[in-house]
C-alpha positions, 0 to 999 in steps of 0.5 A: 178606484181610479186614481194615482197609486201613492205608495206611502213615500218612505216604502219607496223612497219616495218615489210613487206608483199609479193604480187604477180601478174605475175612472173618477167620471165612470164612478160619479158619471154613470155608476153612482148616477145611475145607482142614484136614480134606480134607488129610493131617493128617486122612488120613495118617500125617503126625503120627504120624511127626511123634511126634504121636499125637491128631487134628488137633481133640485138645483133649488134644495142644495147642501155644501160638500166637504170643499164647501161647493153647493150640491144636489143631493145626485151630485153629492153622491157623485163627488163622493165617488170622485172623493174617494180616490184622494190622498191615499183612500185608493189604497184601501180599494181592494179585497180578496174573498178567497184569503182566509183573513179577507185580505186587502192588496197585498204586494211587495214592498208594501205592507197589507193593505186595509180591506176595502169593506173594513175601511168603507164600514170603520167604526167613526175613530177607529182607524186614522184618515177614515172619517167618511165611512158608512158609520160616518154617514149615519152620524152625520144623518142623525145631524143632519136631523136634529142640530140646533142651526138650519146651516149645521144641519145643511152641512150634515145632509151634505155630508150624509149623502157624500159620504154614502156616495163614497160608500157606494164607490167600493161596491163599484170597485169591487166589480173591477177583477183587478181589486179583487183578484190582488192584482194591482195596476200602475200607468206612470212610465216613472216611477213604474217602469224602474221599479218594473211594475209598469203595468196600466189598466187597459181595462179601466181606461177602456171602460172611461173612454166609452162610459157614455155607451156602458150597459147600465141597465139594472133591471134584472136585478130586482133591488126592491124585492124581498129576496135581495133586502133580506140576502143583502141585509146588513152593510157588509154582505153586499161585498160577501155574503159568506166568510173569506175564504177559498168557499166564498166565491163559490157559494158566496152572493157579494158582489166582491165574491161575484166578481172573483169567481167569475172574471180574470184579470191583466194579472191573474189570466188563464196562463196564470193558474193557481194563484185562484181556483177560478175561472179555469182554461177549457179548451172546449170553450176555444172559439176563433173568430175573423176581426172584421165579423168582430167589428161590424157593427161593434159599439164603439165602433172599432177604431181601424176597420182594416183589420184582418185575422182571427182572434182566438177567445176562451170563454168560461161559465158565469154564475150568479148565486143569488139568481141562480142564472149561469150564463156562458162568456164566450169573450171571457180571455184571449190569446196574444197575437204573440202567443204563436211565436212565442209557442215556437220558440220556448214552447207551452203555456199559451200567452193570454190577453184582454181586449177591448171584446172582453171588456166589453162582454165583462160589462154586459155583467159587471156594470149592470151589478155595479149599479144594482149594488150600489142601488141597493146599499142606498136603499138599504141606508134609507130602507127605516121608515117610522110615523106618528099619529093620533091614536084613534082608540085614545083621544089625546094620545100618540101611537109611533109606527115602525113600518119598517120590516125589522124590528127597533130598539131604541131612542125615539127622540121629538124635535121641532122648528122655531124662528127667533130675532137673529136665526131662522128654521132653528130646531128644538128638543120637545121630548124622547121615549125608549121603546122596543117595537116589532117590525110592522107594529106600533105603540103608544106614547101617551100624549106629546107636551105642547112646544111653548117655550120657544113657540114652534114656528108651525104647530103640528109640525115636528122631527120625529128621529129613531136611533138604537138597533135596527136588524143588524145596525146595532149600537153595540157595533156601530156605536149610534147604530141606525138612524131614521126620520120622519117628517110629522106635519098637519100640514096640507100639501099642494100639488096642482092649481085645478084650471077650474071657473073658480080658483082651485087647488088640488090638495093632499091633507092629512088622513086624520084631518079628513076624516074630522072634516067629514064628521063634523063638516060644520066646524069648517069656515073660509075667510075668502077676501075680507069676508068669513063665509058661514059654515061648510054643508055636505051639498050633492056628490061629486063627479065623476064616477070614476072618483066618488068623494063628498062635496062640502060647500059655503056661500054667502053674498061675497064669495063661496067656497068648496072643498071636495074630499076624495078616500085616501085623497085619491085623484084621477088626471084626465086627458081629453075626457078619459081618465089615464092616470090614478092615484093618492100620494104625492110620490105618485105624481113622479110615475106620469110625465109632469107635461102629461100631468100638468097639461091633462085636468086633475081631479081629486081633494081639491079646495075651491074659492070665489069672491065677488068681483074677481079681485087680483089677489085676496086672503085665504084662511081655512078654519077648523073648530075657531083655528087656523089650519092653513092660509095664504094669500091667492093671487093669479101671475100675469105672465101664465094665469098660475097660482101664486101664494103669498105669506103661506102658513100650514100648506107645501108644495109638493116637489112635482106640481102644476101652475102653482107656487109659494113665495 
């Protein structure tokens, strides 16, 4: 929490405090950045079942902020970490696990303070000035799916995402010793040192200095595994897993529980003891070292490479209860460089310091947990994860998956999108069902009424949205409780132009589709040009071995067409001859280089089209039992010899692809 501590003006007659946690660029610039890119929304499929197609950093999918700024989803979540900080909100940064009540900062002449996970997790309207909390941000989710205009739904995904980004601030803060060891900081020479409370953290502003060198590497942590989701697996247990109390930071796994136990403060060092059980002073760990051993080599290096003298440190174990590792911080304190005289003069305790040796050994700890739980709260936000498909035991009807790992109960509501004279991309109720399904299971909701009134923008697509109970989001809580969304389309996703004599596209189409289309190749016809070709045969297998598939094709005087369907629309990248790469989902795509992708050849379900005379550009429409699946017009750019389609109806892009685009 770095930010100017504003004691509310009639406690302190109007004059104001300085309190500082993380620095507003070390929170947005490193912890919430990198949080964001280890989490799911760079991993996953999360935003594509969220209708939302580019990456996480797109600067061609935006929403607006809360000050209206256009924003990728990444600098949300950082403007959110930069938002926190503002007014008053850094006052509720703070939380003590070993209080009884779990405390917030408690100082004199200021009231107690609001704890920082009680603040981060309110219930929306229940506590004044808090509309940006956890509950907030799975409000505005569920807005962001299913309000009427494209541009309310617009603001909601920027809220969502903001929001979530102030969410993940506290979790940040809360591996800061200072906020939770009750140990406030304030850096203005006025009104500070009148009130004799000037006290700057050195801490902070070290780390800000040096954010660009910070160890963020999260890895040890495995955020994705299933001992941290069902450890971490409501909102609150990532601040502490046991109650508050003098037993939380001893047995506890919350990152605010890890940091109390493990780290001393400017406020509460070793030459303070008893204000908390731990760590302690132990003589044995004392370790002298000369200042210039220290600096050779040091990252950053060190300022002044003339100093000479011992520095003395003490060091004490570092136990982390959800691994089960302790490892020993030999740099955990240091004496003062007036500890000596000051020994001489009025005798025992010692005088204790921190420096830049000790900041540096704590972020080797902190930082790299700062991220992992950061991460992890994302994750766990968007951790539903549901489907709609055609029931294959019952022509007709629908079965609505919950993939998820906990059980749903709740409100299962159907939307879909249409175009009308003055708006465009408006969102439609089509129908609900409440229903209870266990985790990984799935159940029957009978047949879905036809969108006719109005008519869908693109039939076979809908919003499927769950709101209820999801494990520990409840309604009875939270009020909306959780909120998850799938994306449902028959639409076929592009992802690459083949590079092959005929016009191609390397496509991924709709499981169940595929398999019609294999049952019944004859129902298949292509208008390629002006021209309805007959319809499709089953011709000889593909090639190569590596990806058998079945070759379906259709010829006629004026052009040809093929399509080759691979299982589970599985591909292979090949570079020089030799396959380097497989896979068979569009999130694939992101685990290869896109200059390794797009530069070696791509085979897979692919669609392949041919007209006679090799005209600039001509129509596409794909038939499937008399209807339009998809269409588009096909042309080649003079600039790169890419595919450009024009006037696309029932395909996408996927967000990484190859020498192809839609206008």
């Amino acid at each position: 929490m770095s930010r100017n501590l504003s004691l509310v003006c009639f406690l302190v007659g109007g004059i104001s405090l300085n309190a500082n946690a993380y620095k507003e660029d070390t929170h947005a610039e490193v912890l919430t950045r990198q949080a964001a890119n280890q989490s799911v929304l760079q991993t996953s499929t999360a935003l594509s079942d969220l209708g939302l197609n580019s990456s996480i950093t797109d600067g061609t999918q935006q929403f607006p902020n809360t000050s209206g700024r256009l924003r990728t989803i990444r600098e949300l979540l950082e403007d959110g970490a930069r938002f926190e900080d503002s007014g008053l909100r850094f006052l509720q940064h703070f939380y003590n696990p070993n209080n009884v009540n779990g405390e917030g900062l408690n100082i004199p002449d200021l009231p107690t303070q609001m704890s920082s996970p009680v603040w981060a997790l309110a219930r929306p309207g229940t506590v004044s000035g808090q509309e940006r909390s956890y509950w907030d941000a799975r409000q505005s989710l569920f807005d962001a799916l299913t309000k009427p205009l494209a541009a309310e739904r617009e603001a909601a995904f920027g809220e969502t995402f903001q929001f979530l980004g102030q969410v993940v601030h506290h979790l940040q803060d809360m591996a800061q010793p200072q906020h939770v060891r009750n140990d406030v900081h304030c850096d203005q020479p006025f009104p500070c040192k009148l009130l004799r409370a000037f006290a700057p953290s050195l801490y902070e502003s070290w780390t800000n200095t040096n954010r660009g060198s910070l160890p963020t590497d999260s890895s040890g942590y495995n955020i994705t595994g299933s001992a941290f989701t069902s450890t971490f697996n409501s909102p609150r247990r990532f601040w502490n897993t046991e109650p508050p109390g003098l037993n939380s930071p001893v047995v506890g796994m919350g990152i605010a529980e890890f940091t109390n136990r493990n780290f001393v403060s400017a406020g509460t060092n070793f030459d303070r003891p008893g204000i908390f059980p731990s760590p302690v002073r132990d003589e044995s760990t004392r370790l002298d070292r000369d200042i210039r051993d220290l600096c050779t080599n040091a990252n950053p290096p060190c300022p002044n490479a003339n100093l000479v003298g011992p520095i003395t440190f003490y060091g004490n174990p570092v136990k982390d209860n959800f691994t089960g590792i302790t490892e020993f911080n030999q740099f955990a304190s240091s004496l003062s460089i007036f500890d000596a005289d000051l020994r001489n003069v009025v005798g025992p305790p010692r005088l204790f310091t921190l420096n830049r040796f000790n900041f540096s050994r704590a972020h080797s700890f902190l930082i790299p947990r700062a991220v992992a739980y950061s991460a992890g709260m994302i994750n766990y936000f968007f951790r539903g994860k549901i489907d709609l498909v055609p029931d294959a035991d019952s022509p007709g009807t629908f079965l609505i998956k919950n993939l998820s790992s906990e059980a749903m109960t709740g409100t299962f509501e159907l939307y879909y999108d249409y175009d009308d004279a003055g708006t465009v991309n408006n969102r439609q109720f089509l129908t609900s069902w409440d229903r209870s399904i266990p985790a990984n299971d799935q159940r029957n909701i009978g047949a879905i009424p036809d969108p006719t009134n109005p008519a869908p923008k693109n039939p076979g697509e809908y919003m499927l949205v769950f709101k209820g109970n999801m494990g520990q989001e409840t309604e009875a809580q939270f009020g909306i409780g959780a909120v998850v969304g799938k994306f449902v389309s028959n639409s076929v996703l592009i992802f690459a132009e083949t590079s092959s004599d005929a016009e191609g596209l390397n496509l991924f189409i709709p499981e169940h589709l595929a398999q019609k289309f294999l049952l019944n190749p004859g129902a298949i016809s292509v208008q390629v040009g002006d021209e309805i070709l007959p319809p499709m045969f089953v011709t000889r297998p593909c090639s190569p071995p590596e990806l058998p598939c079945v070759r379906l094709r259709s010829i006629s005087g004026g052009g040809s067409a093929g399509l080759e369907v691979t299982e589970n629309n599985a591909f292979v990248v090949f570079q020089f001859g030799t396959p380097i790469f497989f896979g068979n989902t569009p999130e694939d795509l992101r685990l290869i280089p896109r200059e390794t992708l797009c530069a070696g050849s791509i085979r897979g379900t692919s669609l392949f089209v041919n007209v006679l005379n090799d005209p600039p550009s001509f129509q596409v429409r794909f038939f499937f039992e008399g209807k339009v699946l998809f269409e588009f017009v096909l042309s080649l750019s003079a600039a790169d010899r890419s595919v450009v389609l024009t006037n696309a109806k029932g395909v996408r892009l996927t967000d990484v692809n190859c020498r192809v685009s839609i206008q």
